[in-house]
Backbone as CSV, one residue per row, in Angstrom:
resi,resn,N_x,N_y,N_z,CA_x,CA_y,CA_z,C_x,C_y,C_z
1,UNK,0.830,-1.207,0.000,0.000,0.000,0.000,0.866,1.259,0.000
2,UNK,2.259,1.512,0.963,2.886,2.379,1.001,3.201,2.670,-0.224
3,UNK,3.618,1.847,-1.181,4.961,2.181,-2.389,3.795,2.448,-3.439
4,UNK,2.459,1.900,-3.106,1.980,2.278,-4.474,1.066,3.567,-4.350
5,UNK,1.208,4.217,-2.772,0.776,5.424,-3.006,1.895,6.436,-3.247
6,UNK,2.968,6.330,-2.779,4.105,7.224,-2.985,4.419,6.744,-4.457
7,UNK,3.855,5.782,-5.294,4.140,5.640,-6.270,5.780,5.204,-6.820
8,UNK,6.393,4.699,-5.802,8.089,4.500,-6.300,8.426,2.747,-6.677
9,UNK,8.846,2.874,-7.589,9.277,1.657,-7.951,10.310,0.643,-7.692
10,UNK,10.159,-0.455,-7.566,11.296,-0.865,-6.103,12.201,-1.272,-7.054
11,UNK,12.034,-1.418,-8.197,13.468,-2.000,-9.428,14.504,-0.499,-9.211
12,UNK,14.168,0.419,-9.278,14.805,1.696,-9.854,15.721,1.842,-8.357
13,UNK,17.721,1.532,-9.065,18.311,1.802,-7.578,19.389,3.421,-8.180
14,UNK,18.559,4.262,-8.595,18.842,5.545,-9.094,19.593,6.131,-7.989
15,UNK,20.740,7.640,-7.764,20.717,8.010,-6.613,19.364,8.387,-5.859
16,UNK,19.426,8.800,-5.021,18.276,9.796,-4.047,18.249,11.081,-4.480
17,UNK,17.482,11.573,-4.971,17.583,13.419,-5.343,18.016,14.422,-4.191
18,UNK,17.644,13.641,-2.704,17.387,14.538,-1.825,18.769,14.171,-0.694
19,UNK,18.957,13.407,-1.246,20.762,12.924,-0.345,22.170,13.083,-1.123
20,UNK,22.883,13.800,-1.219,24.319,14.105,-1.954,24.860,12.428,-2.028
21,UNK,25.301,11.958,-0.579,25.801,10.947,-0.513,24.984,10.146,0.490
22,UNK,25.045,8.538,0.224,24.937,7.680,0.863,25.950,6.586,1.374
23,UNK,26.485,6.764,3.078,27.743,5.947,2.722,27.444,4.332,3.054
24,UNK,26.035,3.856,3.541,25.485,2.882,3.908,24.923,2.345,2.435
25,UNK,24.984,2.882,1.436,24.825,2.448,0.189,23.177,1.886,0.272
26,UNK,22.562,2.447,1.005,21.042,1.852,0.749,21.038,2.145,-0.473
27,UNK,19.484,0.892,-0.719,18.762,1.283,-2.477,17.853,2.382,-2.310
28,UNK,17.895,3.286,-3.337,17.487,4.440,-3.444,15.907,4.111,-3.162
29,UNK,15.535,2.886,-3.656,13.803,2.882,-3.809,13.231,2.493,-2.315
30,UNK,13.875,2.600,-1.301,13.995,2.211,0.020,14.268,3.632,1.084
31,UNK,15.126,4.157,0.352,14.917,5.403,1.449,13.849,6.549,1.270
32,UNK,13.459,6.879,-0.032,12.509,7.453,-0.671,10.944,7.342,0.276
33,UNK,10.691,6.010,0.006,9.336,6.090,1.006,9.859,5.515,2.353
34,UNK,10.798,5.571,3.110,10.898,4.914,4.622,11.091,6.633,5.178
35,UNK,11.697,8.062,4.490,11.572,8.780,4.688,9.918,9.068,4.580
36,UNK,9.342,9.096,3.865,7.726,9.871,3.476,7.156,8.926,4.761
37,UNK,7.385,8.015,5.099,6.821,7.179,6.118,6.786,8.055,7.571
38,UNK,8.397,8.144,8.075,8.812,8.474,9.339,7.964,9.955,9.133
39,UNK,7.768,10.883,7.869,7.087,12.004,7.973,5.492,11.434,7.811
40,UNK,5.434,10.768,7.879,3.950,10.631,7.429,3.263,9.577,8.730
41,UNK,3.910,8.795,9.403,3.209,8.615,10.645,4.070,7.515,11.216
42,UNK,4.918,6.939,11.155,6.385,5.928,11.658,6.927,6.638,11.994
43,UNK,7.135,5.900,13.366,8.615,6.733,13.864,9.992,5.458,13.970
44,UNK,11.000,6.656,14.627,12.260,5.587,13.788,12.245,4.657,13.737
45,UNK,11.617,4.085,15.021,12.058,2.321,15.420,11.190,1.614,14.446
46,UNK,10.251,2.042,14.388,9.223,1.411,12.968,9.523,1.895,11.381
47,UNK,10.716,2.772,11.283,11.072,2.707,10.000,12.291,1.999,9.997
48,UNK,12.842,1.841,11.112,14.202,0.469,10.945,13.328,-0.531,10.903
49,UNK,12.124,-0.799,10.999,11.677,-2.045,10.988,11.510,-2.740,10.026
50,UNK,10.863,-1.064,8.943,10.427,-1.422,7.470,12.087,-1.256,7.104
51,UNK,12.918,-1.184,7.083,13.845,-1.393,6.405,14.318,-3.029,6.495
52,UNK,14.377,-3.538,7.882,14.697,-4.917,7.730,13.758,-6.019,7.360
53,UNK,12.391,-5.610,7.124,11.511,-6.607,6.577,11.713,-6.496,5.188
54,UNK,12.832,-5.496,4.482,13.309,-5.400,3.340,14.716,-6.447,3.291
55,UNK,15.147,-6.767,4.065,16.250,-7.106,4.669,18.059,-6.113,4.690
56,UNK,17.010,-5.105,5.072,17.881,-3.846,4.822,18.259,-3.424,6.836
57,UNK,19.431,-3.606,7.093,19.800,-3.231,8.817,20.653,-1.848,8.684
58,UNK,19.498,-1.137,9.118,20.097,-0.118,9.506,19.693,0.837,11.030
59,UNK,20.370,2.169,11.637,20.174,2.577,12.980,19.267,3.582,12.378
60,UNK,18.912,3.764,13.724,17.210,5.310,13.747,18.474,5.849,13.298
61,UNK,19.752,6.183,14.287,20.403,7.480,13.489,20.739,7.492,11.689
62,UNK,21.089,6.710,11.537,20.863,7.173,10.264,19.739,7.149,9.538
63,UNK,18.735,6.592,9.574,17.197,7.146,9.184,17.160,8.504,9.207
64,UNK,17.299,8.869,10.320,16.767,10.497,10.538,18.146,11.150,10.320
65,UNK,19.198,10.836,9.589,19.755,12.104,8.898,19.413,11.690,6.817
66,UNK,18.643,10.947,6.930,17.637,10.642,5.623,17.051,11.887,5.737
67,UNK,16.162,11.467,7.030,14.945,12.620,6.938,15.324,14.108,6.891
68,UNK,16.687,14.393,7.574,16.602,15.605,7.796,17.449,16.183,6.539
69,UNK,17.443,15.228,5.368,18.057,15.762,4.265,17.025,15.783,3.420
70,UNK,15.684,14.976,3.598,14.666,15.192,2.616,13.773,16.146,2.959
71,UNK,14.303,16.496,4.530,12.986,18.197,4.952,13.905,18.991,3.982
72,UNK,15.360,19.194,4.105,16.294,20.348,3.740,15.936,20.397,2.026
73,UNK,15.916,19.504,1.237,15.612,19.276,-0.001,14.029,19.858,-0.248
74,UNK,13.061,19.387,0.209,11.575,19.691,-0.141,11.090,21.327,-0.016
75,UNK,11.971,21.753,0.932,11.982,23.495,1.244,11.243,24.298,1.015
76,UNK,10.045,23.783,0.630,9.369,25.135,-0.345,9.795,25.143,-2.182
77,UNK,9.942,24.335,-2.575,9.962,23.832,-3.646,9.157,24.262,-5.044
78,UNK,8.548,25.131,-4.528,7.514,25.187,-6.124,6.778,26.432,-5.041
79,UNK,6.120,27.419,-6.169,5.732,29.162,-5.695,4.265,28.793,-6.522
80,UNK,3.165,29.079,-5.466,1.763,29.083,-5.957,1.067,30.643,-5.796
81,UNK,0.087,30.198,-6.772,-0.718,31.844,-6.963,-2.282,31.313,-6.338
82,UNK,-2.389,30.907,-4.855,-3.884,31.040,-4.509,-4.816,31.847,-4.919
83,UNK,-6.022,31.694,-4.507,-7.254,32.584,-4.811,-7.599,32.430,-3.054
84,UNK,-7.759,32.141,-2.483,-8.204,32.161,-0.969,-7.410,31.333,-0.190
85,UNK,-6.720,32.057,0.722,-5.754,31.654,1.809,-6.540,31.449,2.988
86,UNK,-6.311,30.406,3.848,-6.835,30.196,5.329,-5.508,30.329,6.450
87,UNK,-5.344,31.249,7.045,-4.175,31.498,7.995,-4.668,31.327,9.527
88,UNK,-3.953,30.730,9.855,-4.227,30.756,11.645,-2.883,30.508,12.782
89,UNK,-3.346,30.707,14.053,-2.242,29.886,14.827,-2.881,29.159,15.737
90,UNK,-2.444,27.970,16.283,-2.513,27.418,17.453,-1.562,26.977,18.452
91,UNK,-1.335,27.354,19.993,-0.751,26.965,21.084,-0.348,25.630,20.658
92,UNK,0.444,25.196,21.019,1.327,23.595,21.070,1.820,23.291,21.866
93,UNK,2.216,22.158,22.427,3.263,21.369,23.378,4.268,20.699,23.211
94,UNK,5.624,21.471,23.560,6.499,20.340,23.093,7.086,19.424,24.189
95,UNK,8.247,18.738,24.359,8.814,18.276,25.337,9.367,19.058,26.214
96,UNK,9.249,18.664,27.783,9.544,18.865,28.800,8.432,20.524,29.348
97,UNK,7.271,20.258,28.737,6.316,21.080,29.296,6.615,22.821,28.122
98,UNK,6.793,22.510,27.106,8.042,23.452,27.009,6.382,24.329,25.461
99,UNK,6.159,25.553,25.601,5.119,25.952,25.058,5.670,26.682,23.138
100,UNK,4.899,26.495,22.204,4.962,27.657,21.513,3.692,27.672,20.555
101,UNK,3.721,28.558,19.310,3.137,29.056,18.503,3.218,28.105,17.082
102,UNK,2.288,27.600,16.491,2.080,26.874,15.419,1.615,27.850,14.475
103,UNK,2.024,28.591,13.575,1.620,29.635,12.269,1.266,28.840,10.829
104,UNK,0.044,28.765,10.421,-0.076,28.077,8.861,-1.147,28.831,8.051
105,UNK,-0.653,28.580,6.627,-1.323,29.044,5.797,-2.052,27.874,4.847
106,UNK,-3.222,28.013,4.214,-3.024,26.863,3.728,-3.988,27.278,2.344
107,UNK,-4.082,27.109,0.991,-4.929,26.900,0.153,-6.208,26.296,0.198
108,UNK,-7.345,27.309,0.336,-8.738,26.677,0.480,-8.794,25.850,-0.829
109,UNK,-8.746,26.261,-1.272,-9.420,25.167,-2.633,-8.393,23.947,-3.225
110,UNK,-6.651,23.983,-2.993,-5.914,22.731,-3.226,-5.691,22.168,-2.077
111,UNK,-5.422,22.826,-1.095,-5.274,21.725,0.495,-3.975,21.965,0.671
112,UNK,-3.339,22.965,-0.648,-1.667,23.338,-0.109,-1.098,24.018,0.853
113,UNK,-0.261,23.358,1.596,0.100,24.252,2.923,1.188,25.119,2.114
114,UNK,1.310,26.438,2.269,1.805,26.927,1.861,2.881,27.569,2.941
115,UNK,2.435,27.537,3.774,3.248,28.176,4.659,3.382,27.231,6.163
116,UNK,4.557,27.097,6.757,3.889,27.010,8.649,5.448,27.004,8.936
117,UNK,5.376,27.768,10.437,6.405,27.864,10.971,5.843,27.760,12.361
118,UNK,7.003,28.112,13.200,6.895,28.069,14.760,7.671,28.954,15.401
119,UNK,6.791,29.409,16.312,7.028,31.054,17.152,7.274,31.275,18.755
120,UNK,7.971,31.182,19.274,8.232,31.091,20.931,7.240,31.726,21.797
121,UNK,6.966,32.922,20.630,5.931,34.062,21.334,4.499,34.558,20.721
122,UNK,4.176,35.437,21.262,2.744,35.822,20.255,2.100,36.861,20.634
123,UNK,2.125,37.780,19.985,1.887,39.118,19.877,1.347,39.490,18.624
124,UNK,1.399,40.894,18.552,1.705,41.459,16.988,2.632,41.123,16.020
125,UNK,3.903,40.966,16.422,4.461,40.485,15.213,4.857,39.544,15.090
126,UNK,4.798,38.660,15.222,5.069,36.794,14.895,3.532,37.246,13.650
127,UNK,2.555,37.479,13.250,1.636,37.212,12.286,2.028,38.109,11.185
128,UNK,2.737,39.161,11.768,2.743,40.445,10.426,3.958,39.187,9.802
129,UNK,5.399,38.813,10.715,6.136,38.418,10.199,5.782,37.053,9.025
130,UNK,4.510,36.247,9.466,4.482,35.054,9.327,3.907,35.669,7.703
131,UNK,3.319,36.487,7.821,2.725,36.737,6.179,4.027,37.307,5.453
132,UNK,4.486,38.047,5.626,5.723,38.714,4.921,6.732,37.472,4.395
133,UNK,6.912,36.391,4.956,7.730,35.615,4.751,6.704,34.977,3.723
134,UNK,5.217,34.733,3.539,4.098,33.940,3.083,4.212,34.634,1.720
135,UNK,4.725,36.045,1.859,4.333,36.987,0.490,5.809,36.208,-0.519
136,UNK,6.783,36.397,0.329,8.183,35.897,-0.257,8.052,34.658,-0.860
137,UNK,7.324,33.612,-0.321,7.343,32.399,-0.859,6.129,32.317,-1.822
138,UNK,5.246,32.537,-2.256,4.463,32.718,-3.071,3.359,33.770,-3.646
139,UNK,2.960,33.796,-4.604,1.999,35.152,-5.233,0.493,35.426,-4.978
140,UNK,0.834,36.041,-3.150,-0.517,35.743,-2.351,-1.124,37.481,-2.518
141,UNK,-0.321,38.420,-3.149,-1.121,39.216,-3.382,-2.282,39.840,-3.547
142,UNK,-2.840,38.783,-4.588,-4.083,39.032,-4.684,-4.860,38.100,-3.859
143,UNK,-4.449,37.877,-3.393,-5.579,36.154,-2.730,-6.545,37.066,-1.625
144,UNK,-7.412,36.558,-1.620,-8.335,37.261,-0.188,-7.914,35.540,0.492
145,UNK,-7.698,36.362,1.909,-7.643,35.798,2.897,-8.395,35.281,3.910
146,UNK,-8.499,34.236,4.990,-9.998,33.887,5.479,-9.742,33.816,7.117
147,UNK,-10.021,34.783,7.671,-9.503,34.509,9.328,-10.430,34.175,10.294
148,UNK,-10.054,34.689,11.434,-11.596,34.406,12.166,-11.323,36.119,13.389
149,UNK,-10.305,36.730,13.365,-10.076,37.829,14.357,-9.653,39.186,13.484
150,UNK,-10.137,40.152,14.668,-10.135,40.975,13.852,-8.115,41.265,14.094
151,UNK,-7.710,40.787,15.150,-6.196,40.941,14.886,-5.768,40.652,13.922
152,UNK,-6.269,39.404,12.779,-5.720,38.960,11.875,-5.498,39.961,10.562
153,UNK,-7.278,40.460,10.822,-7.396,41.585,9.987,-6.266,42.162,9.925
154,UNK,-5.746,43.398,11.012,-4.969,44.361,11.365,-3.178,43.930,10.618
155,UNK,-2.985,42.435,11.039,-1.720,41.902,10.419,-2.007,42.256,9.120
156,UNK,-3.016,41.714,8.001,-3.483,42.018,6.511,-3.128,42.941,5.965
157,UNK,-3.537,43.917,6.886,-3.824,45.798,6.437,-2.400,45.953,6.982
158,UNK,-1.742,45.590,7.665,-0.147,46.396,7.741,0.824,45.530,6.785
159,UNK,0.353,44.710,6.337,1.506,43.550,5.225,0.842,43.878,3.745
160,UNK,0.092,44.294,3.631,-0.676,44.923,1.959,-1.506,43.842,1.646
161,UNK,-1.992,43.015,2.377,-2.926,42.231,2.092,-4.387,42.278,2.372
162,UNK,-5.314,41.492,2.086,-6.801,41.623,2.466,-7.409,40.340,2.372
163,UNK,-8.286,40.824,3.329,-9.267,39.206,4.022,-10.715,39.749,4.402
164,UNK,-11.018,38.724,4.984,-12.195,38.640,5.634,-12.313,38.015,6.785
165,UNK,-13.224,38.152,7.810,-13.828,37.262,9.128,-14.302,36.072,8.202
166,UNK,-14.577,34.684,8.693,-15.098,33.255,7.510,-14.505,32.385,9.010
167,UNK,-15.803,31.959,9.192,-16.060,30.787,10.023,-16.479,29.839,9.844
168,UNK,-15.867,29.488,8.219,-16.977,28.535,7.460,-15.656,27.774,6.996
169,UNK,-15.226,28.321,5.443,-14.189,27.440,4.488,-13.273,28.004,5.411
170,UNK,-12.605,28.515,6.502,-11.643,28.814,6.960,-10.715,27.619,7.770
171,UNK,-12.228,26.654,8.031,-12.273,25.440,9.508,-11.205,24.630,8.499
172,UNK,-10.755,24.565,7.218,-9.656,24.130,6.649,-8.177,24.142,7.317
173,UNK,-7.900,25.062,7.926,-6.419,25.450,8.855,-6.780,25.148,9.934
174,UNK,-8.006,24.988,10.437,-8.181,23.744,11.648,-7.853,22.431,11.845
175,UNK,-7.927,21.795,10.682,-8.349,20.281,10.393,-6.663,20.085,10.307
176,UNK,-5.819,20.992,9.708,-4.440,20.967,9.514,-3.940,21.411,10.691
177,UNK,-4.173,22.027,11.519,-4.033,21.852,12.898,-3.737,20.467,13.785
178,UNK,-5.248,20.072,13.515,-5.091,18.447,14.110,-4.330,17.606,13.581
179,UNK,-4.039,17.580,12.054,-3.170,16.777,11.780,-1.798,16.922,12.519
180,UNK,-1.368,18.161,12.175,0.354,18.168,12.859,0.232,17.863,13.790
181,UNK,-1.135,18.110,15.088,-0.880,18.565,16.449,-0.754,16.741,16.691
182,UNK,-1.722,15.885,15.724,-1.748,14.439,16.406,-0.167,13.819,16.436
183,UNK,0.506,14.169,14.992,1.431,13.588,14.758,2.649,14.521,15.529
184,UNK,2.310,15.503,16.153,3.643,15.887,17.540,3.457,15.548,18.458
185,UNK,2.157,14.945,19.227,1.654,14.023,20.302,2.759,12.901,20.007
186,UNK,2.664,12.309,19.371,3.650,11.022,19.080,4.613,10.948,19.197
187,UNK,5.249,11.856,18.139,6.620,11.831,17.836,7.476,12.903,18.423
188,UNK,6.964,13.575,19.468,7.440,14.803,19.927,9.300,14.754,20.205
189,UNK,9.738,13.557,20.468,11.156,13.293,20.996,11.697,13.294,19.617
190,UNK,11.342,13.304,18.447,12.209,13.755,17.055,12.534,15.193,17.051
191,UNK,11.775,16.034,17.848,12.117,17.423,18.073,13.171,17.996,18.374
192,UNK,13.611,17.071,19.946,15.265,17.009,20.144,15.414,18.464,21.041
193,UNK,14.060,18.999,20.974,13.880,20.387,21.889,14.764,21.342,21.528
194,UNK,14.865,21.613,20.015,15.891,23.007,19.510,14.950,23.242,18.362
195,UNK,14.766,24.741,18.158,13.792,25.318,17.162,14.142,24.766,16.022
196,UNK,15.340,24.828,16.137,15.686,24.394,14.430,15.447,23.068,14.161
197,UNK,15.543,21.816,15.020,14.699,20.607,15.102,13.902,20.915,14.501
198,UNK,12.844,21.324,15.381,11.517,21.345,15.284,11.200,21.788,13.500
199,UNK,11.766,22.704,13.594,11.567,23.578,12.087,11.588,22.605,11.388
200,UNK,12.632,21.787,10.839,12.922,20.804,10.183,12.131,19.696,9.557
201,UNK,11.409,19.314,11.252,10.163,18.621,11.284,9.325,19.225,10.877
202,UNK,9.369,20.177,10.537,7.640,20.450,9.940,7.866,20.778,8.418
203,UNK,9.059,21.330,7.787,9.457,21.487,6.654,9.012,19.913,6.102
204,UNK,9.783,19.211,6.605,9.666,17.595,6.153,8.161,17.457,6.316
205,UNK,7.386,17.290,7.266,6.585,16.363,7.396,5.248,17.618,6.328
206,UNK,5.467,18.758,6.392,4.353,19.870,5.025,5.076,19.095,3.775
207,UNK,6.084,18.937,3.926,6.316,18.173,2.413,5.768,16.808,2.090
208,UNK,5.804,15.680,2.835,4.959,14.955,2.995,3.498,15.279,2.420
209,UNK,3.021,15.723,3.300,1.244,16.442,3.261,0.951,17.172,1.792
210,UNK,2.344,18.018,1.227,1.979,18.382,0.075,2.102,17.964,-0.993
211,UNK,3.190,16.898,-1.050,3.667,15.796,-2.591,3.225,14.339,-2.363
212,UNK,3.058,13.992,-1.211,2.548,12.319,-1.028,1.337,11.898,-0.405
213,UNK,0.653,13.024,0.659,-0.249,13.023,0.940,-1.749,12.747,0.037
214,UNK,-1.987,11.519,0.080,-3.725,11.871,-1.072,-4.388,12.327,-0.095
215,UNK,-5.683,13.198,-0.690,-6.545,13.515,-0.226,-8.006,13.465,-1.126
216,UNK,-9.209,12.350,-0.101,-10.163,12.274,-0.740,-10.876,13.119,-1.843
217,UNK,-11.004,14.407,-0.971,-11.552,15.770,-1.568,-10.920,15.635,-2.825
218,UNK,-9.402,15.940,-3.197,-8.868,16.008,-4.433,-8.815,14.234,-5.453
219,UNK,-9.800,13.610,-5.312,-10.055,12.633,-6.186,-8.712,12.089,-5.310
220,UNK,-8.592,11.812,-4.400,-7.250,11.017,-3.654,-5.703,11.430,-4.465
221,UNK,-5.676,12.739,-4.856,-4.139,13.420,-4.885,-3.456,13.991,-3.964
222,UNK,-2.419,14.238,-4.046,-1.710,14.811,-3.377,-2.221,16.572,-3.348
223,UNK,-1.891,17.454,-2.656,-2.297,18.490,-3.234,-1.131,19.452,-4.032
224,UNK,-0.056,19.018,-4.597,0.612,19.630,-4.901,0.360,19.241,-6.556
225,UNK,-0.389,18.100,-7.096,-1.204,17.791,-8.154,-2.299,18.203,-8.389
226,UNK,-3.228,18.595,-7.361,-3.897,19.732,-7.504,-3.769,20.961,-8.134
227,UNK,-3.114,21.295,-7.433,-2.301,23.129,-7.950,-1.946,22.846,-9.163
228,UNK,-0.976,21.692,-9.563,-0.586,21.997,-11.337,-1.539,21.794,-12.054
229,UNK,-2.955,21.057,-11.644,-3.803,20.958,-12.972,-4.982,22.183,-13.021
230,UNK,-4.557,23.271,-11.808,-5.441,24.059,-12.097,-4.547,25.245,-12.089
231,UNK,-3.435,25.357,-12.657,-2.725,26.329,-12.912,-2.078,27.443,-12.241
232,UNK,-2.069,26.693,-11.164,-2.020,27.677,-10.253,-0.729,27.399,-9.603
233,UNK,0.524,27.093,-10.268,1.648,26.794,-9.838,2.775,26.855,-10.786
């Protein structure tokens, strides 16, 4: 089920696009989805697992410097032109009681996360910042935006953007909420408790969600197949 939704073919021992070098010489068609895995809901000890039911032995540590070369690779990869953005934040928990700020943007109509980062604090500017960086990475100019506060508003109107209050198609950056929030319940000790961890992890695991992820709504695509067949990428 895994390989034939990530679609990779287990003959093909090509390099890895997303690893310079491999000095454990894995087959390329093996690290490809045991990475999309560990981002997509395995954690290490269960992706060394799927490696040796391949009869492939290898350590979590090197798994997860897989992963942390396929977050560094996926980066924001491709610049979209939305028509309606859903932005929000939610409180989080990480290890050792330790609090912050979850920031995402996401495409109402492809399901593309376009944006998410993480914020120690929360005020006024962690949101002005979170759009300014949102404007840099893609052509949200024109997009009307969908919030639920009027603070959000106020971020809009000082970054050159515009929205609306929407308590409706907005509940979209909710639902993406729960996803990350279930899968940091779990896996929270991949965090390693340093921002830049964390960052990493979410670079990787939005990449996941945006190139391997199906989603019913989109006839079971990914949503980053979405966006190219409606031109908007």
């Amino acid at each position: 089920m895994l390989f034939e939704e990530l679609q990779v073919d287990i003959t093909d021992s090509s390099d890895v696009e997303f690893l310079d070098s491999d000095r454990t010489c894995t087959p390329a068609w093996l690290i490809r989805p045991t990475c999309a895995a560990h981002a997509g809901a395995a954690s290490l000890a269960e992706c060394r697992d799927l490696c040796e039911w391949f009869g492939v032995e290898r350590r979590r540590a090197t798994i997860h410097h897989w992963y942390q070369a396929y977050a560094e690779y996926y980066d924001q990869d491709f610049t979209a032109e939305p028509d309606r953005v859903a932005v929000d934040e939610k409180q989080i928990q990480l290890e050792n009681q330790q609090k912050a700020w979850l920031y995402a943007a996401i495409d109402v109509d492809t399901k593309v996360v376009l944006h998410a980062r993480l914020s120690w604090h929360r005020g006024r500017d962690p949101p002005e910042e979170f759009l300014d960086e949102l404007k840099e990475k893609h052509r949200v100019s024109d997009a009307e935006f969908l919030v639920d506060g009027m603070g959000y508003l106020t971020a809009l109107a000082r970054t050159d953007l515009s929205g609306d209050l929407n308590y409706t198609d907005r509940n979209i950056v909710e639902k993406l909420f729960q996803t990350y929030t279930m899968r940091i319940e779990r896996f929270h000790e991949t965090w390693n408790g340093s921002q830049a961890s964390a960052e990493r992890w979410l670079t990787a695991y939005t990449a996941y969600y945006n190139h391997h992820r199906s989603h019913q709504a989109l006839d079971n695509q990914p949503p980053v197949e979405a966006l190219k067949q409606r031109g908007s990428i």
